[in-house]
C-alpha positions, 0 to 999 in steps of 0.5 A: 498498525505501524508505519515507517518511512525511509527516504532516499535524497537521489532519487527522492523517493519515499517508503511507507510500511503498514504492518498487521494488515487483516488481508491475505496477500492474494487478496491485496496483491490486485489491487497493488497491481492496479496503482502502480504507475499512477498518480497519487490522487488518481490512485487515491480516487481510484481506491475510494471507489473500490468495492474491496474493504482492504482499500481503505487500509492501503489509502491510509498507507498512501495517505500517510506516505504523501503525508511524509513526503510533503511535512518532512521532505517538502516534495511537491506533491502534485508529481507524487507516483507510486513507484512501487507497491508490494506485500508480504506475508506475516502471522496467520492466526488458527482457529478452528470451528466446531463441526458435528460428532465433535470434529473440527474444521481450521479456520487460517486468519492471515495478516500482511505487510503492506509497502508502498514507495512514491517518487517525485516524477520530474518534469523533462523538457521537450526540444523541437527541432 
């Protein structure tokens, strides 16, 4: 389980890559689905309460990019969002299962690449008039 960070100065954001995930992407992309837009503890909140096993792999992901982003970047991380958040496929494993009159039936194994990127939300100041 390897991780990567990347970092952009402009736009402040920050890039964690959590590869060899035992998920399928069908599985995973859901719950992605359901961070995006939030903040960072709430979404951690939020996956902490999830029923899926797969939720733990993505707040250790969330986690190591907060992480990052407070140690090497120094960003304020009460104003964390998760900007974005994707997967991709990688390897499927192939196993089979043995089946009567000497048949076999596949089993696929399928593993993902998982990428979250957080972004500093800055605060905007609103004028009355």
């Amino acid at each position: 389980m390897s991780k990567k960070t990347k970092i952009n100065s402009e736009n402040k954001i920050v890039k964690s890559v959590n590869k060899n995930v035992r998920s399928s992407t069908r599985k995973l992309k859901p719950i992605l689905k359901s961070i995006v837009g939030k903040k960072v503890d709430i979404a951690i909140r939020d996956l902490s309460f999830s029923d899926k096993r797969i939720s733990n792999d993505i707040k250790k992901t969330i986690s190591s990019a907060v992480a990052n982003a407070e140690n090497n970047f120094q960003y304020d991380i009460d104003s964390l969002i998760v900007k974005e958040a994707y997967c991709g496929k990688q390897i499927i494993m192939k196993r089979f299962r043995a089946r009567a009159k000497g048949r076999a039936a596949p089993i696929f194994k399928p593993y993902s690449n998982l990428t979250i990127i957080l972004a500093e939300k800055l605060k905007e100041k609103v004028e009355r008039k």
